[in-house]
C-alpha positions, -999 to 999 in steps of 0.1 A, spaced: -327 -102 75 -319 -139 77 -293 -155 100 -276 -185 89 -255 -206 109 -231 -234 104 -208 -255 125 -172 -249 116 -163 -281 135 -179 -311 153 -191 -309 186 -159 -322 209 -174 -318 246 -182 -357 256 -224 -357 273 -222 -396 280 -192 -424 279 -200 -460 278 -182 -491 275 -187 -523 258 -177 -547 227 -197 -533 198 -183 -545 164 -173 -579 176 -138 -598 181 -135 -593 216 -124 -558 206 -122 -530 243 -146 -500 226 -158 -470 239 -187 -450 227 -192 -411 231 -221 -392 227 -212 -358 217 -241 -336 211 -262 -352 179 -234 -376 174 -222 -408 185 -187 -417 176 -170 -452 184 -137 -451 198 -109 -480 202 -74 -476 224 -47 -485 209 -10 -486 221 -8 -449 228 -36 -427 221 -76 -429 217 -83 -429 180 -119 -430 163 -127 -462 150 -161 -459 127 -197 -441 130 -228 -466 140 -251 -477 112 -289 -463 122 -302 -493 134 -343 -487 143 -351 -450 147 -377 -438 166 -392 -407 170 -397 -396 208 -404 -362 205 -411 -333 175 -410 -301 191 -373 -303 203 -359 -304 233 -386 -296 260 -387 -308 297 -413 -332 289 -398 -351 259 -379 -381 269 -343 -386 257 -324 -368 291 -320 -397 308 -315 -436 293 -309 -468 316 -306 -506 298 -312 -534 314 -277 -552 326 -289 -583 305 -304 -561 275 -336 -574 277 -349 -535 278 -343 -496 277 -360 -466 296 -359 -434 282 -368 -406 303 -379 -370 307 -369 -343 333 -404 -343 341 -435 -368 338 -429 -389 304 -409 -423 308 -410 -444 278 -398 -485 281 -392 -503 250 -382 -542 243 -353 -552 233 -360 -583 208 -339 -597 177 -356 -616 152 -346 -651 128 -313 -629 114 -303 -617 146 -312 -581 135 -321 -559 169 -360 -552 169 -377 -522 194 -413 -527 205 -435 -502 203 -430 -484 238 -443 -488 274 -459 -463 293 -446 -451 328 -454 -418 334 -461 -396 363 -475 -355 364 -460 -335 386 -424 -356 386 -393 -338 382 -363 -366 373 -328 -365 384 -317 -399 380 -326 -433 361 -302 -462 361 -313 -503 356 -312 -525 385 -293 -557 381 -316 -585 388 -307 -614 372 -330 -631 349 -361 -618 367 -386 -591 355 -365 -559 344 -365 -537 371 -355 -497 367 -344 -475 394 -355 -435 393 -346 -406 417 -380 -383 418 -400 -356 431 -433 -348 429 -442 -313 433 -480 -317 429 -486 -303 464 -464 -272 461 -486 -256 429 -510 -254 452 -493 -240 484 -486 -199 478 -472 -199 506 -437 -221 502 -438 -243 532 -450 -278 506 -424 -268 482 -396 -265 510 -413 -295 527 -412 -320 492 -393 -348 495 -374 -371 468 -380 -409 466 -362 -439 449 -387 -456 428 -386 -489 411 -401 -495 383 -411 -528 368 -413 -545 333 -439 -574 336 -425 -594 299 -455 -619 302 -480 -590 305 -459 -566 286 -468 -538 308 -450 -515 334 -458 -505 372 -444 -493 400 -431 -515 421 -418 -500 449 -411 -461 464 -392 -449 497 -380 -417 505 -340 -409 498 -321 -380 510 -331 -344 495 -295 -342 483 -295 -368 464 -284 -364 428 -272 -400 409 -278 -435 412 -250 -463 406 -264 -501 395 -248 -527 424 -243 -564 401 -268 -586 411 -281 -619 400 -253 -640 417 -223 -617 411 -232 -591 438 -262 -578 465 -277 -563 433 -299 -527 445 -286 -492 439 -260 -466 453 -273 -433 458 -246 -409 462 -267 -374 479 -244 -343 492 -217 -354 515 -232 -395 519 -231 -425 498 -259 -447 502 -270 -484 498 -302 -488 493 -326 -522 481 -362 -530 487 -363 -553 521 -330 -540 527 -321 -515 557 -299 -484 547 -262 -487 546 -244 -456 551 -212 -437 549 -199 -402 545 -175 -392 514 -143 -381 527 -140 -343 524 -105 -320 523 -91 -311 546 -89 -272 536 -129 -274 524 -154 -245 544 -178 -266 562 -207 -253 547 -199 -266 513 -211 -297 507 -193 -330 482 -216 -339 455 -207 -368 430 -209 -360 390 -197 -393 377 -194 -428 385 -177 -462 371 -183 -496 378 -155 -522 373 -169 -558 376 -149 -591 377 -160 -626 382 -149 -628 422 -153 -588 428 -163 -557 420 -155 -524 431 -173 -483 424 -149 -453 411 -171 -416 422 -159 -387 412 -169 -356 433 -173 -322 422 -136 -310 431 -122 -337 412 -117 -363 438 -119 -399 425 -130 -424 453 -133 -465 459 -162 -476 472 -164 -514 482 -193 -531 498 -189 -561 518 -220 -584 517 -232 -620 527 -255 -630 495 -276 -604 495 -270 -585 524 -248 -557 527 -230 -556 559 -206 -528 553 -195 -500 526 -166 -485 524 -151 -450 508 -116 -446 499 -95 -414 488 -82 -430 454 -66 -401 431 -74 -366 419 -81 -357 385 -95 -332 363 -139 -331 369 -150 -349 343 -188 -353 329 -185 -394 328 -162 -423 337 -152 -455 321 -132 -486 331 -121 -508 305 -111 -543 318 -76 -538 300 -67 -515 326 -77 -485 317 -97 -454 328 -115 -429 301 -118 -398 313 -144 -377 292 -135 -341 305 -162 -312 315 -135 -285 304 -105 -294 282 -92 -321 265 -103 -359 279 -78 -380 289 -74 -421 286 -53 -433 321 -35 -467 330 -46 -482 361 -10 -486 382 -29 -497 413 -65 -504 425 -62 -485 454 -56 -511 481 -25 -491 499 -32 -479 533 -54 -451 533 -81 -425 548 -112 -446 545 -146 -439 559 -169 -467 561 -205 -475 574 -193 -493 601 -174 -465 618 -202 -437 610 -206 -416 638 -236 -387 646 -229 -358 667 -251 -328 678 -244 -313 643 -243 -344 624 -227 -372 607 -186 -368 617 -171 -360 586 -133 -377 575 -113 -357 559 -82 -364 535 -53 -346 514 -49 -342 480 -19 -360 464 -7 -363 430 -19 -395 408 -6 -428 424 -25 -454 412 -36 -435 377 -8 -436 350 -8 -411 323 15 -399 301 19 -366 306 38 -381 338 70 -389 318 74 -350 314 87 -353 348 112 -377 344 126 -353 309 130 -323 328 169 -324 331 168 -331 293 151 -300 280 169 -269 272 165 -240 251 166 -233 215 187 -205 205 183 -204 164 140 -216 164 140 -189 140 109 -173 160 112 -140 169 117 -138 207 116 -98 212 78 -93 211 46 -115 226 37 -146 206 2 -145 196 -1 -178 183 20 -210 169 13 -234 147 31 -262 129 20 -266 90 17 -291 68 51 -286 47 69 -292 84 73 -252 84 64 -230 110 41 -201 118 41 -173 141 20 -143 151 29 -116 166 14 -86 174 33 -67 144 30 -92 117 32 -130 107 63 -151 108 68 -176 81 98 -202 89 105 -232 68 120 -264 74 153 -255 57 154 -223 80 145 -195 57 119 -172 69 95 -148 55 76 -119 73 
């Protein structure tokens, strides 16, 4: 017996979001990954419409036995200037190719860069921003070489995880690792902080229930993510997605915790110290597996369940609000005091399912629809011919534009 299968319809669940100008003319575009495809997208007036596939540039082949914890292609950080990718595995393999173009500006790959490490579980690679200097790329890690060898637990429940910097040397063309410290054990996602003039550069680590500023030569800055007020104190807040929305005189973070919480982190700094960060309650929206801010003012919002959204920023979130910041984080016997906030409807998102809202008074019912209203609908749908179609549990309801209907 042979199975065969085949894909009805595309994939629509979005993996990764990102944001850029890709086809020129100064054009706002997004591009989605969404399973084996990529698809580029372009707002418009009112809704997200797809605008045309990618050409395959230079393909290369990472891996041939398919999708195995050692073959890189899980996690992928560019340098902010686009001098260089990483491409990552869950564990061990890193791969770092050079980002060239040649005499007709046509994108060239070099052959790739070696940084791996045995016994490393990933969780997190972004690219710092460091100016013009050697690219530097940040990685959240664990090495659990110790804990295949202890039957008994206590290494496994003892490993720790460490932010490590890796470094691309362009004269030698080689990569090491620059620097290693230990980070929280709950961390889970690293944010790039602009560098190279326009910010402290360095990294946010966002770990269960903390944000955190970290930088080599740079002392910890702190602050705990605001909680709700109706949460059980022994669940913790976990961020799943972050934004960055840059501008020539500031720049601001959007996380998004697990609950759906969208928060504003600002940090304060003097050059390139950080002096304070701060963590705002900004608006609450469905969870969503990646965030986008477009500098027209808008936020894509690629959805874990359900349809994704595309919202209008109203407000940046500078109204008077529960804030925690580094500056006013305080430790008790059991811990860090946590700050706590309540849910409220979207205030500085805009999105136009709002205007339902303002209709209300409008709508009213429809005595002659045509559909039959003495038994359970089973499904609508509107077809092509601007007719009507209705199923019941008894049969199927045809009704036409002109009124007629057929059972």
């Amino acid at each position: 017996m042979y199975v065969y299968s085949l894909m009805l319809q595309r994939a629509g669940g979005i993996v990764c979001a990102t944001y850029g100008n890709f086809v020129g003319g100064k054009t706002h575009e997004i591009v989605v990954a969404r399973g084996k495809n990529l698809d580029l997208l372009r707002p418009d007036d009112s809704v997200l419409t797809r605008a045309q596939p990618f050409p395959q540039g230079s393909p290369r082949d990472i891996g041939k036995s398919g999708c195995r914890r050692i073959v890189p292609g899980q996690f992928l950080a560019v340098d902010p200037k686009g001098r260089a990718v990483m491409v990552s595995a869950c564990e061990k393999q890193k791969l770092v190719y050079v980002l060239n173009r040649d005499a007709t500006a046509r994108l060239t790959i070099s052959s790739p860069l070696e940084a791996h490490k045995s016994n490393t579980v990933t969780y997190s690679v972004v690219g710092v921003d460091c100016g013009f200097d050697n690219p530097i790329f940040a990685s959240i890690e664990l090495d659990y070489s110790e804990s295949d060898l202890d039957p008994t637990g206590q290494a496994a429940a003892d490993a720790q995880k460490h932010l490590t910097f890796y470094e691309l040397d362009l004269g030698l063309n080689h990569v090491s690792r620059k620097w290693s410290e230990p980070v929280d054990n709950g961390a889970n996602l690293l944010v790039t902080v602009p560098g190279g003039g326009d910010g402290p550069s360095g990294d946010l680590v966002c770990a269960e229930n903390f944000v955190i500023y970290k930088n080599q030569g740079h002392p910890d800055v702190r602050a705990v993510i605001p909680r709700r007020a109706d949460l059980p104190a022994e669940r913790g807040v976990l961020v799943v997605s972050a934004a960055t929305h840059r501008q020539k005189s500031m720049f601001f973070f959007l996380l998004q915790t697990q609950y759906g919480d969208i928060f504003k982190v600002t940090l304060e700094h003097e050059g390139d110290r950080v002096i304070e960060l701060k963590i705002k309650y900004f608006d609450t929206i469905p969870v969503t597996t990646s965030l986008s801010v477009l500098k027209t003012g808008f936020l894509v919002a690629a959805s874990e369940f359900g349809n994704h959204a595309l919202y209008q920023f109203q407000a940046i979130g500078e109204a008077e609000d529960i804030e925690a910041s580094s500056a006013t984080l305080m430790e008790t016997e059991e811990g860090f005091q946590p700050v706590f906030f309540q849910p409220h409807g979207l205030k500085n998102l805009g999105s136009s399912f709002n205007t339902l809202d303002f209709m209300t008074r409008l709508l009213g019912e429809v005595s002659d629809s045509g559909f039959l209203d003495t038994t359970p609908s089973l499904s609508v749908s509107l077809l092509g011919d601007d007719s009507l179609m209705q199923v019941h549990p008894n049969g199927i309801r045809h009704i036409r534009e002109d009124g007629r209907i057929n059972e």
